[in-house]
N, C-alpha and C positions, 0 to 999 in steps of 0.2 A: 506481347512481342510478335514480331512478323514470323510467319514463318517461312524454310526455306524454300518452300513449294510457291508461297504467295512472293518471297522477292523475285523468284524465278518469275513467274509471271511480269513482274513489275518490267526487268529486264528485257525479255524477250523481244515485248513488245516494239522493244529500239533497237532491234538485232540490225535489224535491215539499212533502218534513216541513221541513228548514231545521231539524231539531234540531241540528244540527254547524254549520252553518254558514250564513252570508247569504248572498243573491244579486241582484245588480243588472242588470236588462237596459240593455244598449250600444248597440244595435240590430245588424244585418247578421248577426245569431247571435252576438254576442258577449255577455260578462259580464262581470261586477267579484264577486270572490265574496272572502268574507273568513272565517277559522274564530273560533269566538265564544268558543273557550276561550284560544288565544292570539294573535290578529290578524292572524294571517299573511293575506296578501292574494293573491290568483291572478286569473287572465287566463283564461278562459275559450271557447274556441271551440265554439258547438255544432251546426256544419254538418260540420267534421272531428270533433269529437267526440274537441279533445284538451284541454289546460290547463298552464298554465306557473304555477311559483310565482313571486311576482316580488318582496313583502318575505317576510322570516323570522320567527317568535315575537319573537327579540329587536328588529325592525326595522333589519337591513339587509338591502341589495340581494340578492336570491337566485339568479335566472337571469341580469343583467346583472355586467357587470365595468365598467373605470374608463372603458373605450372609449366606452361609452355617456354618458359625460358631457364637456363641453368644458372640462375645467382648465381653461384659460387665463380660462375666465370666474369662474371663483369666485376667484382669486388675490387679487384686489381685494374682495374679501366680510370685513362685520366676522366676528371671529376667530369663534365658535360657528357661523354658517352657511356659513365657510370650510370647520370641520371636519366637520362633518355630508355637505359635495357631496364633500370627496376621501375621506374613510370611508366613503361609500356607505349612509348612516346616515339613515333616512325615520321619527322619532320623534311627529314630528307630522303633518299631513294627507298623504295619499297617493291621486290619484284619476285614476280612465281615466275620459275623456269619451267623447262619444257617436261611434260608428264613421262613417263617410261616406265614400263612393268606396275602401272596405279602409285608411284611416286613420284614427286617431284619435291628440286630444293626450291626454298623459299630464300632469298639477300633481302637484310636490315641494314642500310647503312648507321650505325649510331654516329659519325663520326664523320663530315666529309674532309678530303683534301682542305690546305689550306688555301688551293686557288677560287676554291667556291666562294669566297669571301669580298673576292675582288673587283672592281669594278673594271672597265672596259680598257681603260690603261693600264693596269693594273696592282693601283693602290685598293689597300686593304686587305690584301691577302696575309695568310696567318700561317704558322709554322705548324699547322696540325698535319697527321698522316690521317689517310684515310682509316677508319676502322670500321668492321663489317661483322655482324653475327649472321648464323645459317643456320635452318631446321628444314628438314625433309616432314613432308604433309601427304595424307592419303587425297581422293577424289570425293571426299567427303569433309573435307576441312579439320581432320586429327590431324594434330600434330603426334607424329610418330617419334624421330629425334628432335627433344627442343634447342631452340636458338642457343647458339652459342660460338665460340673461333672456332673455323674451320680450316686447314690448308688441304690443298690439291688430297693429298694422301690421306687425311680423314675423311674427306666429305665420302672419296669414293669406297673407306671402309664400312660408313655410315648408311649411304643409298643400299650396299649389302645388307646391313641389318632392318634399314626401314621397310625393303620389299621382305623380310622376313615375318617383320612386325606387321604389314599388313596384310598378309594370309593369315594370320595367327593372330589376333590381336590378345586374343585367350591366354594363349602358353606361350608367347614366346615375347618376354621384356626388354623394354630400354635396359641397357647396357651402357655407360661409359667409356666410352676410346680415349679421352683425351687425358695425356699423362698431366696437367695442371689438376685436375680431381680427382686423381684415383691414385692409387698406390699400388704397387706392384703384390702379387700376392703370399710370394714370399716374406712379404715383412706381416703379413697378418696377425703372428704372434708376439708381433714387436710394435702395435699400436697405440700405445702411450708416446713410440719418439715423434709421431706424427702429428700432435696434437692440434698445431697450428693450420695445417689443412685441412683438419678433420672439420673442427671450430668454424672454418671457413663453408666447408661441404654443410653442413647442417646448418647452419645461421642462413644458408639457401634454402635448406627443405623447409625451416621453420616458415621461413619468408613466403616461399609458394604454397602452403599448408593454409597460412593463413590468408593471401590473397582468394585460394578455392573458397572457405568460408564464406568472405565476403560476397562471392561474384557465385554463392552455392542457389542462388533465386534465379540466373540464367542458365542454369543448367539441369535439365530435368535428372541426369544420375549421378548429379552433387546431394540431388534433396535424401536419398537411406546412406549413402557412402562416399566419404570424403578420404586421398590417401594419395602420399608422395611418395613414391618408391626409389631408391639411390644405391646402388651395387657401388662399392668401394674399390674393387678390382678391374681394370680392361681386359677381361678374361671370361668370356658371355655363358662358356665351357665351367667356370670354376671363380666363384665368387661370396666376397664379403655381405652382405647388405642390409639394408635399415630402410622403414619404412613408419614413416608417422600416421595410423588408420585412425579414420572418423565415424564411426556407426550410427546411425540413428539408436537415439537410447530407447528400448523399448515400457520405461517406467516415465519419463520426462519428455513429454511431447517439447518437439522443437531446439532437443539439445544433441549432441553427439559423446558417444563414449569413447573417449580418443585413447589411443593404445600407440605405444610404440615396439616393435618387432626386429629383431633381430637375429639374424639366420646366415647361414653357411652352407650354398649350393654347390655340388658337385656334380656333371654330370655324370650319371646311371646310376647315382645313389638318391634318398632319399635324404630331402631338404634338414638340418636340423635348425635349432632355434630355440628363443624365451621370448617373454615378451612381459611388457612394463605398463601399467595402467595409470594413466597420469589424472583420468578425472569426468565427469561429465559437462560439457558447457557448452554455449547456445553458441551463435555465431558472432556473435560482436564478442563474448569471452576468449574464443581461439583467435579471432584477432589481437588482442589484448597480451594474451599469452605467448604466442609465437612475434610478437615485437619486443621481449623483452630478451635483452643480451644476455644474462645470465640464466636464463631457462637452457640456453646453447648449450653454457656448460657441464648444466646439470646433466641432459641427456648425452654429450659424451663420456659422462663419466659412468654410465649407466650401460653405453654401448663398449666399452670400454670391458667394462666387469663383464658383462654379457659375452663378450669374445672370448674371455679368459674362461670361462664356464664353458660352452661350446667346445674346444679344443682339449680340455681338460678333463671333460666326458661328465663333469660334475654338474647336466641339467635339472634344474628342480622340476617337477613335474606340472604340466598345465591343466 
């Protein structure tokens, strides 16, 4: 695979002519470059002096995987803008805004207007509404918060947390704002009424879990560690969460010892938690496994008991 030192180069080269390719200044040394023979779109650094591809010719996702997006938000999307966010599929607008504090958001149209359709008089146009997912990205092509709905008033809770996350990448997690995923923290103790969201939240983790897997050969710190992390509360202070980890097995070359984890952060206290060992398997197995529907269930029924332990003080010992 290229890397981003060598696309960088590739790029450069055409800063100037723009016969290959467009270039849009981001600010903070960034760009939005696009090639004019097939679309492909890239990210551009030119303080590092590297560049990420980020759609493809055919328009999908290139350097991101399914991690970068929150399933659990599109599950409820009409069917074409459904398939477009779990394909990873950007056929219509695709655009990085302007940098500020090493953040900026990223627009996915999944979905255009219905006037997109139409021809110059204007038949063929269709009763669709526009729909749009959003993720904030560092100057290194993380995705900090993944794609998902945003209005005015999350985005700009969200660019808060992304410049958080990117001083930190270490100690400081994605968090959930959007009240369609999470649950208020008050009802923590009351997570069986929830079942149906939950079901929903995790049939996401499983889905991104096992897209890393898959796409675990283009990423050099997929190959010892693979892991989806989901806090159930929009409370960054005081939270539920679950996490599906991948380990390189240290007896089975080529397989991961996948754990699931579940814990209750407060902050100034120290985290508590259990955790559930579901098995070791290569990487076409954790695809295999995280596509099946009722694995969903099982693990909420695990996070479920797991919560009631936690609160209950009755942790078994790890």
């Amino acid at each position: 695979m290229i890397t981003p030192k060598e696309l960088y180069k590739t790029l450069s080269a055409d800063f100037k002519t723009e016969e290959k390719f467009y270039f849009a200044d981001r600010g903070e040394g960034m760009m939005q470059g696009w090639e004019k023979s097939s679309g492909r779109i890239f990210l551009v650094n030119k303080k590092t002096k590297e560049a990420w591809e980020l759609i493809t010719a055919n328009g999908n996702f290139s350097f991101w995987d399914a991690s970068a997006v929150e399933i659990a938000s599109a599950i409820n999307l009409p069917y074409k803008s459904q398939r477009n966010a779990v394909e990873l599929h950007a056929p219509y607008h695709f655009g990085i805004n302007e940098f500020e504090d090493g953040v900026a958001y990223v627009s996915w149209t999944l979905q255009p207007d219905g006037r997109y359709y139409a021809d110059e008089d204007g038949f063929g146009m269709e009763d669709d509404d526009e729909i749009n997912f959003y993720a904030f990205i560092d100057t290194q092509a993380n995705i900090l918060i993944p794609f998902q709905s945003m209005d005015d008033s999350l985005k700009t809770r969200y660019r808060e947390q992304a410049v958080a996350i990117s001083r930190n990448r270490e100690e400081v997690p994605y968090v959930c704002l959007s009240p369609e995923m999470t649950i208020p923290v008050s009802e923590n103790t009351n997570m069986a009424a929830h079942k149906d969201k939950l079901l929903r939240i995790i049939y996401g983790m499983m889905f991104q879990f096992g897209s890393q897997a898959r796409n675990a050969f283009k990423h050099e710190e997929y190959k010892g560690r693979l892991g989806i992390f989901t806090a159930f509360n929009p409370t960054p202070e005081h939270y539920l969460s679950m996490t599906i980890m991948g380990n390189a097995s240290e007896s089975e070359d080529g397989k991961y010892d996948i754990t699931i984890v579940t814990a209750l952060f407060k902050e100034g206290e120290e985290p508590q938690g259990c955790c559930t060992k579901m098995g070791t398997f290569n990487t076409a197995e954790i695809e295999d496994i995280m596509s099946i529907e009722d694995n969903a269930q099982m693990i909420l029924d695990d996070f479920i008991e797991s919560v009631e332990m936690i609160y209950s003080g009755n942790l078994p010992k790890q």
